[in-house]
PASEBA-1860 file (N, C-alpha, C; in nm, 3 decimals):
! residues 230
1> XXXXXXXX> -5.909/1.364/0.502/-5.909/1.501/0.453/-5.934/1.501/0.303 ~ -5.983/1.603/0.251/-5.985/1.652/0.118/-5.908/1.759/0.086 ~ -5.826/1.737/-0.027/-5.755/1.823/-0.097/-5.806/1.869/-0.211 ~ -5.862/1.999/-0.196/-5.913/2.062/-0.343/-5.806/2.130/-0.462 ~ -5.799/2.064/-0.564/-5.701/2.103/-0.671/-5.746/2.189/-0.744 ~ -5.708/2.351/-0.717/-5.811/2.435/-0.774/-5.801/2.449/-0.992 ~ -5.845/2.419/-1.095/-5.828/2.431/-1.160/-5.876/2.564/-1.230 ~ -5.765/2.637/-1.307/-5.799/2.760/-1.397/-5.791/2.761/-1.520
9> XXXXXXXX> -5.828/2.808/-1.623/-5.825/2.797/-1.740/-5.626/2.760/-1.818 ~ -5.630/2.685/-1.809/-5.465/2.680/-1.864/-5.407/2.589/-1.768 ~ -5.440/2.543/-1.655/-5.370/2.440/-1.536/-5.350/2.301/-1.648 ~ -5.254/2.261/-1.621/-5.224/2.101/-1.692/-5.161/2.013/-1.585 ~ -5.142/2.049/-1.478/-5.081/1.932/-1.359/-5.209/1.935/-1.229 ~ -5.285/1.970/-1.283/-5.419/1.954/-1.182/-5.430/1.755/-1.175 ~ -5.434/1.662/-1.280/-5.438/1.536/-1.260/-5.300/1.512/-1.228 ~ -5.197/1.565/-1.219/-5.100/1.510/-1.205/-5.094/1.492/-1.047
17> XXXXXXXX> -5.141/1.602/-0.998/-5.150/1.635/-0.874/-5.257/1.567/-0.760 ~ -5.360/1.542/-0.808/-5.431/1.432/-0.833/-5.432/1.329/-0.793 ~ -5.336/1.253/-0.847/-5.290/1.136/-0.875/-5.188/1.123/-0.802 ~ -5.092/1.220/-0.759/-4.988/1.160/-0.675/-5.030/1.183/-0.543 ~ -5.170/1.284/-0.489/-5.229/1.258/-0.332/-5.275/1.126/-0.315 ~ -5.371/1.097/-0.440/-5.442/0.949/-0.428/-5.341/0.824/-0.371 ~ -5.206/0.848/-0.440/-5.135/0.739/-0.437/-5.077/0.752/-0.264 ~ -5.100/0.831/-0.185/-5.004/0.855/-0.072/-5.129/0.826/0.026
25> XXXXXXXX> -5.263/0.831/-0.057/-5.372/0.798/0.074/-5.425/0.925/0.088 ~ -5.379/1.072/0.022/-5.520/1.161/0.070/-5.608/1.191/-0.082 ~ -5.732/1.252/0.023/-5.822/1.260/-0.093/-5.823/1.343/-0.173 ~ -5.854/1.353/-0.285/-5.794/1.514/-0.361/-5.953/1.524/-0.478 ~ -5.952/1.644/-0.474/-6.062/1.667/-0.616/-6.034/1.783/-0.662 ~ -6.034/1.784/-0.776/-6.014/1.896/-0.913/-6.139/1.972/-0.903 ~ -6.138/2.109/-0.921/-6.252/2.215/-0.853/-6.183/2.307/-0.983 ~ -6.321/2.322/-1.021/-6.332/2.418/-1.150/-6.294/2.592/-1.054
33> XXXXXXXX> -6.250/2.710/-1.104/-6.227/2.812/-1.040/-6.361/2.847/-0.972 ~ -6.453/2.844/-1.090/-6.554/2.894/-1.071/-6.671/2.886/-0.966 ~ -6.648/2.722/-0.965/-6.728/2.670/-0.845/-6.682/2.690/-0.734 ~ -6.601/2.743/-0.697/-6.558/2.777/-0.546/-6.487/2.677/-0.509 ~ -6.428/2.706/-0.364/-6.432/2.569/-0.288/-6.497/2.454/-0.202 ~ -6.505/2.380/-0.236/-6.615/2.240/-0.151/-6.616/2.262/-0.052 ~ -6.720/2.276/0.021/-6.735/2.303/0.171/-6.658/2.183/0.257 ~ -6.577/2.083/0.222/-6.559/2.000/0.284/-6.404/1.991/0.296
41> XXXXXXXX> -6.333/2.126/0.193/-6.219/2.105/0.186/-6.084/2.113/0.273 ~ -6.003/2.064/0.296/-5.948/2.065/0.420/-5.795/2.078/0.366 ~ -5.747/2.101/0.242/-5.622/2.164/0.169/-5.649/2.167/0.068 ~ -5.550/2.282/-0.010/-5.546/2.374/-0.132/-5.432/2.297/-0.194 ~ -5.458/2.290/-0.360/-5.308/2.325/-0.381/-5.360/2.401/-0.548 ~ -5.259/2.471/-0.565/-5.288/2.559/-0.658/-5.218/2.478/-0.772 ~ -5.255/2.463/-0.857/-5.136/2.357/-0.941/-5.042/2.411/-1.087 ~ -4.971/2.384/-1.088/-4.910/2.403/-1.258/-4.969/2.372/-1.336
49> XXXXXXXX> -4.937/2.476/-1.425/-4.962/2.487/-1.605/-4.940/2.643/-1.650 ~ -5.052/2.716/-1.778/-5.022/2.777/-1.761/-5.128/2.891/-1.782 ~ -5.198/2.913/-1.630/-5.302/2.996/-1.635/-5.329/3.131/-1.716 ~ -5.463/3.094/-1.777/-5.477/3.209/-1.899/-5.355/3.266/-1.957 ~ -5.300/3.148/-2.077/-5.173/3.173/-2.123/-5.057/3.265/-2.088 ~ -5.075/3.297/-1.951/-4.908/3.382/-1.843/-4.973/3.498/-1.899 ~ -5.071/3.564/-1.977/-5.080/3.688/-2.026/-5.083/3.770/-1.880 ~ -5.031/3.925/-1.924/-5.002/3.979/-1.828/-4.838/3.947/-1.781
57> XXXXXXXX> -4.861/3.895/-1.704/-4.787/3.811/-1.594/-4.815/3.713/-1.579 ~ -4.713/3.611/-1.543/-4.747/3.447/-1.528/-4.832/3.428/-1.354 ~ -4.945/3.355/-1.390/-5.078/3.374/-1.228/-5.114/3.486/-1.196 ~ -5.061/3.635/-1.261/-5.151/3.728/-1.275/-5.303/3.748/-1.226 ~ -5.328/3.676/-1.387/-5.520/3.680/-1.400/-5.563/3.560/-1.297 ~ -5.480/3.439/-1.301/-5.585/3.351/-1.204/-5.587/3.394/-1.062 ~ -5.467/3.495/-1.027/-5.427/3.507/-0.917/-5.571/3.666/-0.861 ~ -5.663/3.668/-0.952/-5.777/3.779/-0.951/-5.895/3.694/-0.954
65> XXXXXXXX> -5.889/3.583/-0.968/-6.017/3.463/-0.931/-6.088/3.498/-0.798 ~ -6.205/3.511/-0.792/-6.292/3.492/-0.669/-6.264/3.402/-0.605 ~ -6.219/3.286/-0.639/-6.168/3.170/-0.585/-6.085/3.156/-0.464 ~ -5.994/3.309/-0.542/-5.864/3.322/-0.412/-5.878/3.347/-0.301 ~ -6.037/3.468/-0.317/-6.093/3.516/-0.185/-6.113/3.402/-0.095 ~ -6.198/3.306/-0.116/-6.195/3.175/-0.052/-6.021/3.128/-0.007 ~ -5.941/3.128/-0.113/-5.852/3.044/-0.044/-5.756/3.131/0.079 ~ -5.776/3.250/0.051/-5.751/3.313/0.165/-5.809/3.328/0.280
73> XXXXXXXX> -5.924/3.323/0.315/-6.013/3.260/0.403/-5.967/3.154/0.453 ~ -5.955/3.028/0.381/-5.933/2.909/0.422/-5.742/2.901/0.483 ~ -5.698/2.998/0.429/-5.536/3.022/0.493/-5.579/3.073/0.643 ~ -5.677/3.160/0.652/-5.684/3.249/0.765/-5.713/3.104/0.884 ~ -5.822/3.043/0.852/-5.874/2.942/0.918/-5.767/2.851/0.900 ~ -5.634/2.793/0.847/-5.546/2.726/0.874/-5.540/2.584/0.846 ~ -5.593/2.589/0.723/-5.630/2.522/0.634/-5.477/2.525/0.499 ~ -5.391/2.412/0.535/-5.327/2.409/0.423/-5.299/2.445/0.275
81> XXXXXXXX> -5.189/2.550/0.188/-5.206/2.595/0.085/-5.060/2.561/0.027 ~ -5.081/2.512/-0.102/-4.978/2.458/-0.187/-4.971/2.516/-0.289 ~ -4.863/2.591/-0.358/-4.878/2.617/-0.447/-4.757/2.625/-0.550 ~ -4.747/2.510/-0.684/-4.656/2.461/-0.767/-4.653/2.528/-0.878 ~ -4.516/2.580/-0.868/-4.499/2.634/-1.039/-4.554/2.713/-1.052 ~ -4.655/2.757/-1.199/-4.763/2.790/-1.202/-4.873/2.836/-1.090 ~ -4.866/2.716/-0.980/-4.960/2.796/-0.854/-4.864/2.842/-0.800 ~ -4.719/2.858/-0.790/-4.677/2.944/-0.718/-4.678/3.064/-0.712
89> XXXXXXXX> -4.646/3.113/-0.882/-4.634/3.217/-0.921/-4.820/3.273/-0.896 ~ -4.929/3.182/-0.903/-5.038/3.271/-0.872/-5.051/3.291/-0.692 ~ -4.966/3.233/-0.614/-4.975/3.263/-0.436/-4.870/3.351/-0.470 ~ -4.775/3.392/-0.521/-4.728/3.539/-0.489/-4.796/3.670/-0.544 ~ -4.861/3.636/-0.651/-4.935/3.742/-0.712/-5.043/3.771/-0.650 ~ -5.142/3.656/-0.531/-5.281/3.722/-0.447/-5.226/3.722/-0.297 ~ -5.076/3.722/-0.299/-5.024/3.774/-0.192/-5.078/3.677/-0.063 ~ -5.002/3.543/-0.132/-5.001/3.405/-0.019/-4.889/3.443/0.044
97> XXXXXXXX> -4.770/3.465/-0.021/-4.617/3.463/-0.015/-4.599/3.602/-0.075 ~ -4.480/3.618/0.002/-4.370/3.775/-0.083/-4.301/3.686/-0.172 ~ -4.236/3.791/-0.251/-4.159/3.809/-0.400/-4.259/3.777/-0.484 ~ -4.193/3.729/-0.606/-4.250/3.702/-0.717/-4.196/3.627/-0.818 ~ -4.221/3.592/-0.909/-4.107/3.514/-0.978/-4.123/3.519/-1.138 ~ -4.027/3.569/-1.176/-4.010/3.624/-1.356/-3.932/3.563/-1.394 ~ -3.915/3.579/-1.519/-3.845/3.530/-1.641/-3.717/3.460/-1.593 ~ -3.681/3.354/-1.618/-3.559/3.301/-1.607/-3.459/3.386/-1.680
105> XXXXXXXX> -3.321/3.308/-1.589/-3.223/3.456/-1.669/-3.129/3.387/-1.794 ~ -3.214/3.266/-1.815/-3.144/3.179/-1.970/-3.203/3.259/-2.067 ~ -3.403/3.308/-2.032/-3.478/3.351/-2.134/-3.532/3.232/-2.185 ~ -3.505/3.075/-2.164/-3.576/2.951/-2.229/-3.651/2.884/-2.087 ~ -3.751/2.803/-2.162/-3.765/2.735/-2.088/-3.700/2.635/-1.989 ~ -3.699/2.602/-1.881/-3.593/2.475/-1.833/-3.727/2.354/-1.808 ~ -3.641/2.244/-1.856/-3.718/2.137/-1.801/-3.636/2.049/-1.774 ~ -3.590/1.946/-1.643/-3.522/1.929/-1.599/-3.510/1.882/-1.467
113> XXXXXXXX> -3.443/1.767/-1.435/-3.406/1.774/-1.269/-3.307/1.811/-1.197 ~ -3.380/1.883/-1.093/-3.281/1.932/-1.011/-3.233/1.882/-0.872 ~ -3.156/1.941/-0.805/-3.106/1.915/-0.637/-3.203/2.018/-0.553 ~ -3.262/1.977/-0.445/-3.274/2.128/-0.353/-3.236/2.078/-0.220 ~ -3.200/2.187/-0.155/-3.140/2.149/-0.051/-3.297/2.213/0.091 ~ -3.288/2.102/0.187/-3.407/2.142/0.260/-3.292/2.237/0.392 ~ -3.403/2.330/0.371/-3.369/2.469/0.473/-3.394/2.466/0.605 ~ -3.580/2.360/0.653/-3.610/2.378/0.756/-3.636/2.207/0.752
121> XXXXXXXX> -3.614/2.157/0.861/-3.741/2.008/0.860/-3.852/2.026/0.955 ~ -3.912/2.144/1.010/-3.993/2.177/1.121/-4.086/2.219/1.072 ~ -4.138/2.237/0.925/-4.259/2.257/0.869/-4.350/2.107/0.837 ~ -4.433/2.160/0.805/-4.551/2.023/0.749/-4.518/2.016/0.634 ~ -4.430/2.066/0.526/-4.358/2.040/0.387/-4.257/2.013/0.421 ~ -4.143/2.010/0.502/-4.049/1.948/0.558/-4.013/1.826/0.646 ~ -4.120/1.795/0.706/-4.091/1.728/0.845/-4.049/1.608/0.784 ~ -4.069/1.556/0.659/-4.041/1.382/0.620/-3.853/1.400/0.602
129> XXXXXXXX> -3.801/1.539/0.648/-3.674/1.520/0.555/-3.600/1.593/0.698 ~ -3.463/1.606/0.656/-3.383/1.629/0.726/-3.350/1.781/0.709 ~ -3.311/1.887/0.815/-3.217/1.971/0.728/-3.105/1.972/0.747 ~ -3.092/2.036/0.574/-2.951/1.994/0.498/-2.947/1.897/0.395 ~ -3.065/1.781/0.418/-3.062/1.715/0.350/-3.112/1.728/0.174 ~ -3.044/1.666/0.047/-3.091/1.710/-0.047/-3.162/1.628/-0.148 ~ -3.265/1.673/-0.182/-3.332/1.592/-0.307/-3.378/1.668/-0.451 ~ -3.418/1.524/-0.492/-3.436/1.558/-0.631/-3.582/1.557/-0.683
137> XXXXXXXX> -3.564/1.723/-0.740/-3.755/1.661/-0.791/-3.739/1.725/-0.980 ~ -3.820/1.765/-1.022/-3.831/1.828/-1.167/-3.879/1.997/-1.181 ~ -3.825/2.019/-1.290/-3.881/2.168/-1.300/-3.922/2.124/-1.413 ~ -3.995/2.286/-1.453/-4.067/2.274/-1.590/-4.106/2.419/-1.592 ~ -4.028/2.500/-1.634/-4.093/2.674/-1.604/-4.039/2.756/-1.721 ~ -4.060/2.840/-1.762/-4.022/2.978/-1.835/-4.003/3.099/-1.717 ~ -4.090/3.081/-1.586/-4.073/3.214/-1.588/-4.076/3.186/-1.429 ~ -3.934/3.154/-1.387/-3.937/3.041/-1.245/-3.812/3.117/-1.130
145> XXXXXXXX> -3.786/3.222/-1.210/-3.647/3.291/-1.138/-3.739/3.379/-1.022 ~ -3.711/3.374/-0.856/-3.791/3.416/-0.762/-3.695/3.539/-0.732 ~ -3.758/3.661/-0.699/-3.725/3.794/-0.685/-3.792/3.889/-0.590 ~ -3.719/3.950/-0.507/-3.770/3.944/-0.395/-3.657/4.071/-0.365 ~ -3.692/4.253/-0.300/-3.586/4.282/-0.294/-3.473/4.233/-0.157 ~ -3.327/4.324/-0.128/-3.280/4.236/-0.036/-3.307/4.289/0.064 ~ -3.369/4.365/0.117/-3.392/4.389/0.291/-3.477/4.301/0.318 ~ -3.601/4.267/0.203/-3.731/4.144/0.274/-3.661/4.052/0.246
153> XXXXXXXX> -3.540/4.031/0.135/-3.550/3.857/0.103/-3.471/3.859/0.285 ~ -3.377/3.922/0.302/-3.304/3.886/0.441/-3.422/3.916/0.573 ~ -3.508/3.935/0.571/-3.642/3.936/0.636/-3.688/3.773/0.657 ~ -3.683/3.743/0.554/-3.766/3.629/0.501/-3.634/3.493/0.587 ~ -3.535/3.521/0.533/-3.410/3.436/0.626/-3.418/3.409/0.752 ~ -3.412/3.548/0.788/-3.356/3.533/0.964/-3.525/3.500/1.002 ~ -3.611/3.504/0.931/-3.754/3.472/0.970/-3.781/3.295/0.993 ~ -3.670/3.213/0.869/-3.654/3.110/0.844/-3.799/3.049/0.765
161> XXXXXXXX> -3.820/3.145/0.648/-3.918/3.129/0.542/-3.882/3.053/0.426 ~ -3.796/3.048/0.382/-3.718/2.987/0.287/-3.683/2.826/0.305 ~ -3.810/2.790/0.251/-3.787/2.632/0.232/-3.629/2.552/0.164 ~ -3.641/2.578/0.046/-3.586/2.478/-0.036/-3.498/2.620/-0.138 ~ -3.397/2.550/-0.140/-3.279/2.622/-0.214/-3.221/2.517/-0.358 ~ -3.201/2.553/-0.453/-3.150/2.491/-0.594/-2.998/2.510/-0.484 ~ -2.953/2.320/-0.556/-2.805/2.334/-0.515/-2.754/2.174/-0.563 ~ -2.606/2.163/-0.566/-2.592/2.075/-0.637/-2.571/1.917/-0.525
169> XXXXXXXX> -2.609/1.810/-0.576/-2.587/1.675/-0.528/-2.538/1.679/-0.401 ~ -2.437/1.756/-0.337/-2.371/1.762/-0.235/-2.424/1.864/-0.117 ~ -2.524/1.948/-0.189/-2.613/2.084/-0.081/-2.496/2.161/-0.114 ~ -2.438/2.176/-0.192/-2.348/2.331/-0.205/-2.449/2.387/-0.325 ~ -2.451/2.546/-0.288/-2.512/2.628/-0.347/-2.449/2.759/-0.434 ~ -2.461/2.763/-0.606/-2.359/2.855/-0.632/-2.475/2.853/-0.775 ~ -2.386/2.971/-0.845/-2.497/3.002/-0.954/-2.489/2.866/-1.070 ~ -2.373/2.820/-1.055/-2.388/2.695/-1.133/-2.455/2.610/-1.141
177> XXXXXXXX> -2.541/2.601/-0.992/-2.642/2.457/-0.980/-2.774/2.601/-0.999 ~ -2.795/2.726/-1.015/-2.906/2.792/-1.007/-2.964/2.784/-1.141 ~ -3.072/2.681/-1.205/-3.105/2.681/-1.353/-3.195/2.808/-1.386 ~ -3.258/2.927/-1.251/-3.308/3.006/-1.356/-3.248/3.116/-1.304 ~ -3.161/3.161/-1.188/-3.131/3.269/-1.147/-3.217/3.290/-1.038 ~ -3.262/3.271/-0.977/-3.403/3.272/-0.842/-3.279/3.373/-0.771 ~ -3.322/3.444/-0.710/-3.224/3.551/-0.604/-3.173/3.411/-0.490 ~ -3.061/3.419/-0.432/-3.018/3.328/-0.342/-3.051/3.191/-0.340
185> XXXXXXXX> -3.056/3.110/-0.472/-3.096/3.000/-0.478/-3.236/2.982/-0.473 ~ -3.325/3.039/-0.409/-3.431/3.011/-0.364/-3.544/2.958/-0.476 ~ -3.542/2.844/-0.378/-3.686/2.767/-0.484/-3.800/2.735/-0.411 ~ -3.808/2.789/-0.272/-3.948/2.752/-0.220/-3.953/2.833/-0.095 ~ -4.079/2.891/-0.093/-4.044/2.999/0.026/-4.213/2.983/0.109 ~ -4.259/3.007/0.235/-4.336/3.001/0.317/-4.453/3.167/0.327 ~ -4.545/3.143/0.341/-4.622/3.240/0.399/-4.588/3.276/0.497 ~ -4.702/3.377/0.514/-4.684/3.436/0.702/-4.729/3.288/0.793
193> XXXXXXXX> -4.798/3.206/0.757/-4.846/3.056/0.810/-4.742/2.986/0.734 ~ -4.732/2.876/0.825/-4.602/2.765/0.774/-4.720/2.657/0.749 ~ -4.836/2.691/0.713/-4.926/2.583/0.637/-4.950/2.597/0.463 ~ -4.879/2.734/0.494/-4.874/2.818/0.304/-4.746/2.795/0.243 ~ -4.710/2.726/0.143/-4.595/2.714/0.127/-4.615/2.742/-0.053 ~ -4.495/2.816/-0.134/-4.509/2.773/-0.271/-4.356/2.730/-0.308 ~ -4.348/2.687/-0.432/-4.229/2.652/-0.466/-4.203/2.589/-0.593 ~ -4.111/2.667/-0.683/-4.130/2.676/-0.822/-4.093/2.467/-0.871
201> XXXXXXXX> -4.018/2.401/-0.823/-4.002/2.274/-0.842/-4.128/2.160/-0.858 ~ -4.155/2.072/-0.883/-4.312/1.988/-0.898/-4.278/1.848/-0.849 ~ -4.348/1.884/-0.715/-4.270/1.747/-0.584/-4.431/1.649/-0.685 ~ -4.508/1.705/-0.721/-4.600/1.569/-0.785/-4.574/1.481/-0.901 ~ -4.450/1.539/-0.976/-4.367/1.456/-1.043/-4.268/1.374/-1.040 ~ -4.286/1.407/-0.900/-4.142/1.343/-0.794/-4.171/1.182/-0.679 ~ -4.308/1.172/-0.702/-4.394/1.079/-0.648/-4.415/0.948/-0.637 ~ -4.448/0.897/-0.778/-4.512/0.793/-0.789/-4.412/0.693/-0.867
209> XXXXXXXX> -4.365/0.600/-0.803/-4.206/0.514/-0.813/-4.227/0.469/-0.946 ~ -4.312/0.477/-1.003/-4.289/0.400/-1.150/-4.278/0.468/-1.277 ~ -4.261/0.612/-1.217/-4.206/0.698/-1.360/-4.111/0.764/-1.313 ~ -3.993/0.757/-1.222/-3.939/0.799/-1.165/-3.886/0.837/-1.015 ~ -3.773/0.932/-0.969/-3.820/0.967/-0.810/-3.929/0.964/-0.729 ~ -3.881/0.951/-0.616/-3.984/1.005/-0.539/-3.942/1.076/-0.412 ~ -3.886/1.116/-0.449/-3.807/1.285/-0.336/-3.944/1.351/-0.306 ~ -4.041/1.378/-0.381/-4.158/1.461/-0.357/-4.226/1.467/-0.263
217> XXXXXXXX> -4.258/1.306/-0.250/-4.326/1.280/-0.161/-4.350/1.309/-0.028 ~ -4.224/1.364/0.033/-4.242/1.393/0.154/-4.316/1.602/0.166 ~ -4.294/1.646/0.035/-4.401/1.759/0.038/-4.504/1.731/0.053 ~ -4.587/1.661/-0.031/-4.710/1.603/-0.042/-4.788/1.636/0.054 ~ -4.659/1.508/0.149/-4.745/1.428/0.279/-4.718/1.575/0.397 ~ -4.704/1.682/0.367/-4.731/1.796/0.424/-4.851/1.795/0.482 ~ -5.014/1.760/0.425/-5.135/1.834/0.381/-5.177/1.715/0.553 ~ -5.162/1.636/0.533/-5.157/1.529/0.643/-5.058/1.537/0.760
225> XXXXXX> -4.959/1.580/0.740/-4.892/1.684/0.861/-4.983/1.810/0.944 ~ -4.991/1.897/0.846/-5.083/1.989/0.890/-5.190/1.989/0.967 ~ -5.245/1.877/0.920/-5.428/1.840/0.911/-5.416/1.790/1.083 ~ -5.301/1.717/1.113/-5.263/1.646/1.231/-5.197/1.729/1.345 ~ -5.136/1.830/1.265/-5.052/1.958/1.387/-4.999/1.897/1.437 ~ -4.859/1.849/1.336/-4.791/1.782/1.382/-4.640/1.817/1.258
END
């Protein structure tokens, strides 16, 4: 398979991202917005940084790319979509995923590792893990707190959309382990397809054993879950 790493003006974890498919065995290429997507592509991931400096809204403007039209297409056809940080916040803004995600409620940036606790293991971003079980990957956001009102976020629950929850070492969940305020913990939530997933944490920093964790990895290896329907 090929994984197209869509890049927008302001992305900075497009090689990061890159680099930690290469290392797991899938293929990945960095795709300018403009050029579309490669006819050959067989997963998305939208990547972190920080598209056309957050003006507006943070993924706002990239989230108005012609590009997206394609990647919605390629959701329809069932074709894997990832989207970190930065791409998360642009899959809630072209309406991959509900809510949205604003300003942390420190007002600073966080950069940092965290706990998340896995919600489902029956997705293709889940299946390498247990649920309940918890790991560790990194944040890196200003504007990472997910918001969502409460009749859909409890929509989104009993739907069992809600990947990954901020929580501490043990899977207990309270505002103390919440570093930006996200409504109900929430740090990673699903499309209407459980092949669409975003989630403000960066499992590609979480990867590659020689600068750290590798809790990530089993997101990753989602794109190869999928690809397998399995």
């Amino acid at each position: 398979m090929t994984v197209a790493i869509v890049r927008f003006g302001g992305s900075n974890c497009d090689r990061d991202a890159a680099r930690a498919l290469e290392h797991l065995g899938i293929d990945a290429e960095i795709v300018w917005h403009e050029d579309g997507l490669p006819a050959e592509t067989s997963g998305v991931v939208l990547p972190g940084g920080f598209s056309y400096g957050d003006y507006l809204r943070a993924g706002a403007m990239a989230a108005r790319s012609p590009i997206m039209d394609e990647v919605r297409e390629a959701v329809a056809d069932g074709v894997p979509v990832l989207g970190v940080c930065n791409g998360a916040q642009i899959g809630c803004e072209s309406g991959l995923t509900e809510g949205a995600f604003t300003t942390n409620e420190s007002a600073r940036f966080q950069c940092e590792h965290v706990h998340l606790r896995v919600e489902r293991d029956d997705t293709p971003w889940t299946s390498a893990y247990d649920e309940g079980e918890v790991i560790e990957v990194p944040i890196a956001h200003g504007e990472g707190r997910y918001e969502i009102d409460d009749e859909r976020l409890a929509e989104l629950e009993d739907d069992g959309r809600v990947l990954f929850r901020y929580c501490d070492e043990n899977g207990e969940t309270d505002a103390d382990v919440n570093p930006n305020g996200s409504k109900h913990n929430v740090a990673g939530v699903l499309g209407d397809r459980e092949t669409v997933a975003v989630l403000m944490p960066h499992p590609e920093r979480a990867t590659l054993p020689d600068v750290g964790p590798t809790d990530g990895q089993g997101i990753l290896r989602g794109f190869r879950t999928a690809e397998n329907g399995s």
